[in-house]
N, C-alpha and C positions, 0 to 999 in steps of 0.2 A: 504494500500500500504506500509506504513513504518513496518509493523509486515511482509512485503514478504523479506525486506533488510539485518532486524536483524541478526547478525549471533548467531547461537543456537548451541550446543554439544551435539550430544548423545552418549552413547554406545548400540551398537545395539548386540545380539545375534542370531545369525544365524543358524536353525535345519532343517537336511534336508539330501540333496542328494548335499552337501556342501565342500567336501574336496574331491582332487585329481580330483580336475574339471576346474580347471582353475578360480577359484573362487579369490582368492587372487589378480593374475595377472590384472582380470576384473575390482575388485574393484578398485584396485591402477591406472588402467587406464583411467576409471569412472571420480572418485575422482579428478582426475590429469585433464579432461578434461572439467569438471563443473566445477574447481577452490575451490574445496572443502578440506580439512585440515586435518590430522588422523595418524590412522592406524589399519592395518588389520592383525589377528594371528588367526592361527589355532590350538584348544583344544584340549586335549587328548579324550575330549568325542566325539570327531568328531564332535562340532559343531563348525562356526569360531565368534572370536569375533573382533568389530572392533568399533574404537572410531571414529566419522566422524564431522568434523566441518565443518559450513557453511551456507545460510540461508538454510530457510525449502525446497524453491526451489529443489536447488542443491542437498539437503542430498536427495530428492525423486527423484531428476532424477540418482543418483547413484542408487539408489535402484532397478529405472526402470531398470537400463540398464543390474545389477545384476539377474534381470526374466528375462529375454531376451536374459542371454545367455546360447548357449546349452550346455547340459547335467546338468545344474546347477537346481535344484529342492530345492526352499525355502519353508518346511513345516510349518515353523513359526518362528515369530522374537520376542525377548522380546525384551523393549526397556526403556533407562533411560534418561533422560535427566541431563545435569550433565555443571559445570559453562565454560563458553567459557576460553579458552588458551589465551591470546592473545599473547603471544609470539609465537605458533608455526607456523612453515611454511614447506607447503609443505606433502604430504602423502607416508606412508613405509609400507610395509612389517613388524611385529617384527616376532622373533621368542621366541619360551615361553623362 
């Protein structure tokens, strides 16, 4: 139970059917509504990248909610785990 509370930071990589889909907006909405910490940019490679902080819960129900919306096609995620913020608050948008 106390590893479901921890909060953890990843950066996720997103490949796919990803940009010009309302991907960004979804996340930050997500993110904003499980109470989770970040932000989300979109690559020149068309794939988007996004740093999400939060427990493990929440970064997977962002995730979920990221497959679930339409037009949005995740063909795969790399992913890193990387040391919590504790200053930050709140999820954005960057742009490069």
């Amino acid at each position: 139970m106390f590893g479901k509370r921890q909060l953890v930071r990843k950066y996720i990589r997103f490949y796919g059917w990803v940009q010009a889909v309302g991907f960004r907006w979804r996340a930050t909405q997500a993110a904003e509504h499980c109470g989770a910490t970040g932000w989300v940019r979109n690559e020149y490679d068309d794939s988007v990248s996004m740093e999400i902080q939060g427990t493990e819960g929440q970064i997977d129900d962002v995730i979920a909610a990221l497959q679930r919306g339409s037009y949005i096609r995740i063909d795969r995620m790399e992913v890193k785990t990387l040391p919590v913020d504790p200053d930050e608050r709140g999820f954005r948008v960057r742009y490069y």
